[in-house]
Every structure is written in structure tokens, then in C-alpha cells.
N, CA, C and O of each residue as an XYZ file, in Angstrom:
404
protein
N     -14.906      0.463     21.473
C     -13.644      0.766     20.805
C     -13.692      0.240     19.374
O     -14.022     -0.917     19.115
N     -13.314      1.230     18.369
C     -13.091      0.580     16.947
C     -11.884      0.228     16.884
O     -10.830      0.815     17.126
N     -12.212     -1.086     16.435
C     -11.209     -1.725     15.670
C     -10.314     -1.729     14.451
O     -10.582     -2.743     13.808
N      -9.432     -1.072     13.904
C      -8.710     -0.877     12.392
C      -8.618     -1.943     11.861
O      -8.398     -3.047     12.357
N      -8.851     -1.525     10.428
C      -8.535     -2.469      9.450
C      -6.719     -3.402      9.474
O      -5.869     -3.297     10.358
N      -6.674     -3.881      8.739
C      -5.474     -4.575      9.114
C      -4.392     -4.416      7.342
O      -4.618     -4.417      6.132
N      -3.820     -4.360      7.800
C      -2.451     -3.877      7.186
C      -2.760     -4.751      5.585
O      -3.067     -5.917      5.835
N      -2.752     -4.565      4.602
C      -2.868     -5.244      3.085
C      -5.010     -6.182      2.978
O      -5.454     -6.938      2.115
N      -5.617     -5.692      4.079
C      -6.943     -5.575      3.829
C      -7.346     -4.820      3.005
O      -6.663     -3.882      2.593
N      -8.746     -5.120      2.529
C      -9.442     -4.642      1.158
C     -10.742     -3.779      2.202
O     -11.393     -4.218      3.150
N     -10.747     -2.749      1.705
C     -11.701     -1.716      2.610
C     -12.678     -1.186      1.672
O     -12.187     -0.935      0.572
N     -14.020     -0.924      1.801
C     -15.053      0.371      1.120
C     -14.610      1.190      1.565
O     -14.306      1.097      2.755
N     -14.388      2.209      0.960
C     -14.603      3.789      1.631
C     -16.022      4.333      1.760
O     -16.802      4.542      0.831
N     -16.245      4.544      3.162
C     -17.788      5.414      3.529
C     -17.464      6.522      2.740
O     -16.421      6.704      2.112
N     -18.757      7.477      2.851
C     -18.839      8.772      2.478
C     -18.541      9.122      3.408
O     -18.943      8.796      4.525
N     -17.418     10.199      2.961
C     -16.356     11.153      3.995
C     -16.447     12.782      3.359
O     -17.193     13.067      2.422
N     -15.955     13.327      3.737
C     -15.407     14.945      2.770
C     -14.319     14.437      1.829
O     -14.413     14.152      0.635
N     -13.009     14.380      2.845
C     -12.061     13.374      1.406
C     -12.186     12.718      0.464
O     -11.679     12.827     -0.652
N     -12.984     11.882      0.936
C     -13.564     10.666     -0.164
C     -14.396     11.712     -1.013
O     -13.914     11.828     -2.140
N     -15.281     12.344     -0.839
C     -15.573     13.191     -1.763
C     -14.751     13.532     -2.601
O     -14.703     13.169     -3.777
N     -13.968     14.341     -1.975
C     -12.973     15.545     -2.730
C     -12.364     14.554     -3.861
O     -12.232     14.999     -5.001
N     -11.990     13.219     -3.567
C     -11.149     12.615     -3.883
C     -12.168     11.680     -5.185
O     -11.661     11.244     -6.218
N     -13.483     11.547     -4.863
C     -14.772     11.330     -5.876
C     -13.834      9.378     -5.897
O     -13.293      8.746     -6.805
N     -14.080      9.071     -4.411
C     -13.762      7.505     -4.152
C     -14.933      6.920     -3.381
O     -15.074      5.701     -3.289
N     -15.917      7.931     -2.734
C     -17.503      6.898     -1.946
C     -17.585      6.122     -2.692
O     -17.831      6.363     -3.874
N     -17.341      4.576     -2.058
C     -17.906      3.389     -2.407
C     -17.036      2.369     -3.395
O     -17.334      1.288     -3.904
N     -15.385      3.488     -3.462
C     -14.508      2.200     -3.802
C     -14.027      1.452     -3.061
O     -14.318      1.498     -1.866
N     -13.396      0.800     -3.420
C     -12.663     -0.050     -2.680
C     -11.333     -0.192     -2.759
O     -11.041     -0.436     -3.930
N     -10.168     -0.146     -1.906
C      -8.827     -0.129     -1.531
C      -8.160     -0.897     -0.868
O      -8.663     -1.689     -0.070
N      -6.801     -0.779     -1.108
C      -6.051     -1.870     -0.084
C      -5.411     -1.014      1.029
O      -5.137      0.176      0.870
N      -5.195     -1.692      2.145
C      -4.843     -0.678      2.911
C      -3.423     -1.167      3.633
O      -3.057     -2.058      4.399
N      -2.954     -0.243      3.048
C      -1.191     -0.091      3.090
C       0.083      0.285      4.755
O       1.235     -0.034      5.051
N      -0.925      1.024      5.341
C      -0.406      1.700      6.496
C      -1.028      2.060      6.921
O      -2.102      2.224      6.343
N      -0.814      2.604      8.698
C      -2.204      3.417      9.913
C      -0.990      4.545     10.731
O       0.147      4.442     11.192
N      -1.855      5.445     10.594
C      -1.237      6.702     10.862
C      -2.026      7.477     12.299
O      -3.228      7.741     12.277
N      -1.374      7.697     13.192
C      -1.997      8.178     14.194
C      -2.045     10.169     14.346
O      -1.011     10.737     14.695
N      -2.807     10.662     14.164
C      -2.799     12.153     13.882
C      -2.515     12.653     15.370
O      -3.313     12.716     16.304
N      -0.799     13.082     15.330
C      -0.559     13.747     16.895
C      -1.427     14.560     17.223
O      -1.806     14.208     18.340
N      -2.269     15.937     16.732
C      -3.164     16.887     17.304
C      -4.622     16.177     17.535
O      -4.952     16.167     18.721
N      -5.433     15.659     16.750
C      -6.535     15.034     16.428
C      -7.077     13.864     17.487
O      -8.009     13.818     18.289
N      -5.777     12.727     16.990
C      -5.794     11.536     17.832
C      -6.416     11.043     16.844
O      -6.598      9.957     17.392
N      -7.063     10.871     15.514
C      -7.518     10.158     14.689
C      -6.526      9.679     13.614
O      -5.548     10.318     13.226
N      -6.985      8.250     13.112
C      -6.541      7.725     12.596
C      -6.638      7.327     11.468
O      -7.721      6.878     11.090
N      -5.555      7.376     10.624
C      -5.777      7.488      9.394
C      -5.004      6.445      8.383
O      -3.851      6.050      8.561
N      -6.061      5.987      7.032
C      -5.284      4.977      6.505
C      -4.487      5.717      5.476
O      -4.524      6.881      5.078
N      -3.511      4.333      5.072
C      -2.855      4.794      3.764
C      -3.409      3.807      3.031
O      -3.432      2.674      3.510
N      -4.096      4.123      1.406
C      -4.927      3.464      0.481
C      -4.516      3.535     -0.366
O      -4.389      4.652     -0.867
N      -3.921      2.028     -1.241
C      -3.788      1.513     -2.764
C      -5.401      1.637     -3.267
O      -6.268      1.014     -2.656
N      -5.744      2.514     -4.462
C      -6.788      2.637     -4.733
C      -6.844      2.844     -6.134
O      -6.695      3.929     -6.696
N      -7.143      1.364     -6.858
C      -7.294      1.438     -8.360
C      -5.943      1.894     -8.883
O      -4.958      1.445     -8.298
N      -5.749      2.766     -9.958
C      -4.718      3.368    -10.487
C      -4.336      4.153    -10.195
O      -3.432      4.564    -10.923
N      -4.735      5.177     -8.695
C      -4.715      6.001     -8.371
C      -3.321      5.625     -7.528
O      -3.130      4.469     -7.149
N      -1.988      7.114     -7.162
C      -1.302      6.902     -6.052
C      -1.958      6.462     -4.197
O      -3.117      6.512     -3.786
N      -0.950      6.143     -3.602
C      -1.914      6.372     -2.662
C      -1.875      7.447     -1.814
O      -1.064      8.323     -1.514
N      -3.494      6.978     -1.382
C      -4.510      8.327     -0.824
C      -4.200      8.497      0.882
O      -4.118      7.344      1.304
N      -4.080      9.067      1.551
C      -5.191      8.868      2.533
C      -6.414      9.583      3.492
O      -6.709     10.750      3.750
N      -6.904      8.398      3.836
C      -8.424      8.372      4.253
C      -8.760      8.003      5.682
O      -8.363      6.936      6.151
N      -9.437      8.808      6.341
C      -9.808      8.687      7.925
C     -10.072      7.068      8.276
O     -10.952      6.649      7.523
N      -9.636      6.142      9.087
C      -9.971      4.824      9.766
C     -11.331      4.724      9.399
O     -11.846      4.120      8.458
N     -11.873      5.471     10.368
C     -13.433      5.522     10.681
C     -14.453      5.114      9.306
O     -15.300      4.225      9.219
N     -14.000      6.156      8.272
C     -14.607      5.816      7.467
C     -14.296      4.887      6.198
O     -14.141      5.250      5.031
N     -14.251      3.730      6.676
C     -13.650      2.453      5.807
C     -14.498      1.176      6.574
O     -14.694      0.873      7.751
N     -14.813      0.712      5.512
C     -15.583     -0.606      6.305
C     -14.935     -1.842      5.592
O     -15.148     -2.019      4.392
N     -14.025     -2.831      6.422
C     -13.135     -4.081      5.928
C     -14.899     -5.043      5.435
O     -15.980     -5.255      5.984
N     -14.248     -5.348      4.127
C     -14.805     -6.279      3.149
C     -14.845     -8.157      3.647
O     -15.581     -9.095      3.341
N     -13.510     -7.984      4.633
C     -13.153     -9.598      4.800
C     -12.218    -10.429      4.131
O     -11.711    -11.529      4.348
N     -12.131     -9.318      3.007
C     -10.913     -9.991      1.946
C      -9.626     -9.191      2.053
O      -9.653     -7.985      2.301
N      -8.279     -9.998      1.829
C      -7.138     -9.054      1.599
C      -6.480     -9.762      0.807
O      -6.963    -10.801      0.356
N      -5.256     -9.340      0.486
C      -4.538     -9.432     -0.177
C      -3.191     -9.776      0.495
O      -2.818     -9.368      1.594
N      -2.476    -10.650     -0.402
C      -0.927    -11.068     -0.144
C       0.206    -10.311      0.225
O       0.599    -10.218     -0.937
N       0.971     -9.757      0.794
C       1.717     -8.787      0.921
C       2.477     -8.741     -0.435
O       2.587     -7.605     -0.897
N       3.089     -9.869     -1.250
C       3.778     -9.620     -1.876
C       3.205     -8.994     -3.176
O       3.929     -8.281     -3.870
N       1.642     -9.303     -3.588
C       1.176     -8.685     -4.871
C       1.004     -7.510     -4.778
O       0.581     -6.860     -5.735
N       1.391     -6.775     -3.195
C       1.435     -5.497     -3.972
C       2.880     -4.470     -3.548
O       3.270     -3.399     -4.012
N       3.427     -5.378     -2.441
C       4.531     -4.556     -2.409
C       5.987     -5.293     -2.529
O       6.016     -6.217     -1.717
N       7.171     -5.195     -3.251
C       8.106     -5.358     -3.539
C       9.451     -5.579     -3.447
O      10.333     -6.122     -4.113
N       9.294     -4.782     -2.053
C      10.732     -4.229     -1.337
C      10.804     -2.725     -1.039
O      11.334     -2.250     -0.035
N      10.056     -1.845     -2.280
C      10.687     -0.167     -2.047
C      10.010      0.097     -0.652
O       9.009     -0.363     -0.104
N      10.912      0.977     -0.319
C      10.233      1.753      0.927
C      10.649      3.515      0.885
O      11.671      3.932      0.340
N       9.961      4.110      1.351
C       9.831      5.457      1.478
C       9.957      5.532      3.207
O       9.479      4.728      4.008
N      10.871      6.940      3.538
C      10.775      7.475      4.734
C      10.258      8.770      4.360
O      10.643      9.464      3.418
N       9.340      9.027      5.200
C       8.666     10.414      5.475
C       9.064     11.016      6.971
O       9.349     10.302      7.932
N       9.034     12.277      6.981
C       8.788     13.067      9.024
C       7.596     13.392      8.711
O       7.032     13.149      7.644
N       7.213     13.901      9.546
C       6.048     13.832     10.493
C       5.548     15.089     10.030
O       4.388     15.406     10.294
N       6.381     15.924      9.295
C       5.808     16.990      8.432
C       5.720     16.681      6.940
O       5.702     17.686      6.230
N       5.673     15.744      6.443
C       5.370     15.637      4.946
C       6.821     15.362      4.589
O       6.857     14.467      3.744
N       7.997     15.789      4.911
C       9.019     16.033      4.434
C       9.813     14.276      3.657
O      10.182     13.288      4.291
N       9.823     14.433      2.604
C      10.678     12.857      1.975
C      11.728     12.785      2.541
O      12.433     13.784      2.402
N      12.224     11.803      3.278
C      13.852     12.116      4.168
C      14.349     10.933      3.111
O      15.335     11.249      2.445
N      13.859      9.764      2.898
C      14.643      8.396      1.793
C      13.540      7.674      0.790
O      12.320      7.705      0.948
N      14.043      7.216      0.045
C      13.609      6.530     -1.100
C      14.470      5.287     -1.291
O      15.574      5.524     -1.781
N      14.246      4.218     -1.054
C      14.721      3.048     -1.513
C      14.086      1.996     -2.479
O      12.884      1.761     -2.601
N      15.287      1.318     -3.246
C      13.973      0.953     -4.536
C      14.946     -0.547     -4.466
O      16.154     -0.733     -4.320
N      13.532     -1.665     -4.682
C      14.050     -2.747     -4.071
C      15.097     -3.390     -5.240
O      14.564     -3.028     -6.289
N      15.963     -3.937     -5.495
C      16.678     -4.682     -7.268
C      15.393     -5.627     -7.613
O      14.889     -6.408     -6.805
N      14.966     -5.427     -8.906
C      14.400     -6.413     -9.666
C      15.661     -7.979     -9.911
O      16.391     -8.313    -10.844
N      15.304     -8.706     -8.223
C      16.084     -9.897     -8.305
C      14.817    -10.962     -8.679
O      15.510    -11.923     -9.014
N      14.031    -11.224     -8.772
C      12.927    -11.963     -8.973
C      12.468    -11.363    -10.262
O      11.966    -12.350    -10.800
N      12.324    -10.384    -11.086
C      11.817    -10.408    -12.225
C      10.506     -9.794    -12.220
O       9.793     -9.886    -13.219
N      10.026     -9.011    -10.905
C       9.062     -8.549    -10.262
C       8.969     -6.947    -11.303
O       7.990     -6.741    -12.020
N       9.754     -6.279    -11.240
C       9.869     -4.539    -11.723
C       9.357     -4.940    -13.032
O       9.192     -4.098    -13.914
């Protein structure tokens, strides 16, 4: 059984097709969220990657580095709701009470 990376871990991306498409083999990302594909059954990350929005990229092909990151250096408060079809249902944006925005 594979094991997933863990939630604000620092991952390589293997060579994938995506990762292709996306011209990311062999960066490295934080990994934000795990997504279970209802038809597939595969699993998929959500990736902070450089300056880029985030991506995502099949489990499988990500290999954890050992290093992560703090929850708070990279996320804030906002949160996004999505369905299960792509669809944006909310957007919440956290107050710059700390001086963070």
C-alpha cells in the first residue's frame, strides 16, 4: 500500500504526462490537499508550486523530500469551496488581522 504525502509536505514531482504538460519533472511543491478521483480511485494532490497557481498532480507520482513546511507560511485563513464538478460554490478571504495580506 502507498502511503500519501502529508498535508503542507514538500514533494518532487516524478515524470508524469501532467507534469509534462505542465513542464514541472523534477520540481518541487508543497502539498496543499488529497483528492480521491470517484471513477478512477486515484489520488490526487493539490500543489503550491513556485509562482505558479495551484496545480494538480497524481499521488503516485510525487516523491516526499522529508521536509515541510509550517501551515501558517503558506496559508492564511482564505478558503475556497468547490463541487465535485469544478463548480466555485464560496470564496472566503481571511481579514488581514495580523498584518499577514
Amino acid at each position: 500500500m502507498h502511503r500519501w504525502p502529508g498535508l503542507f509536505s514538500i514533494v518532487t514531482i516524478e515524470d508524469c504526462e501532467p507534469a509534462q504538460e505542465l513542464k514541472l519533472v523534477g520540481s518541487e511543491g508543497i502539498v496543499l490537499g488529497l483528492t480521491q478521483d470517484d471513477v478512477t480511485g486515484e489520488t490526487w494532490c493539490a500543489l503550491k508550486v513556485g509562482d505558479l497557481a495551484v496545480v494538480m498532480l497524481p499521488a503516485m507520482h510525487l516523491t516526499p523530500t522529508g521536509r515541510s513546511v509550517v501551515r501558517h507560511e503558506i496559508y492564511q485563513g482564505d478558503s475556497i469551496r468547490v463541487s465535485r464538478d469544478g463548480i466555485v460554490l464560496s470564496v472566503d478571504v481571511a481579514d488581514d488581522v495580523e498584518g499577514l495580506g
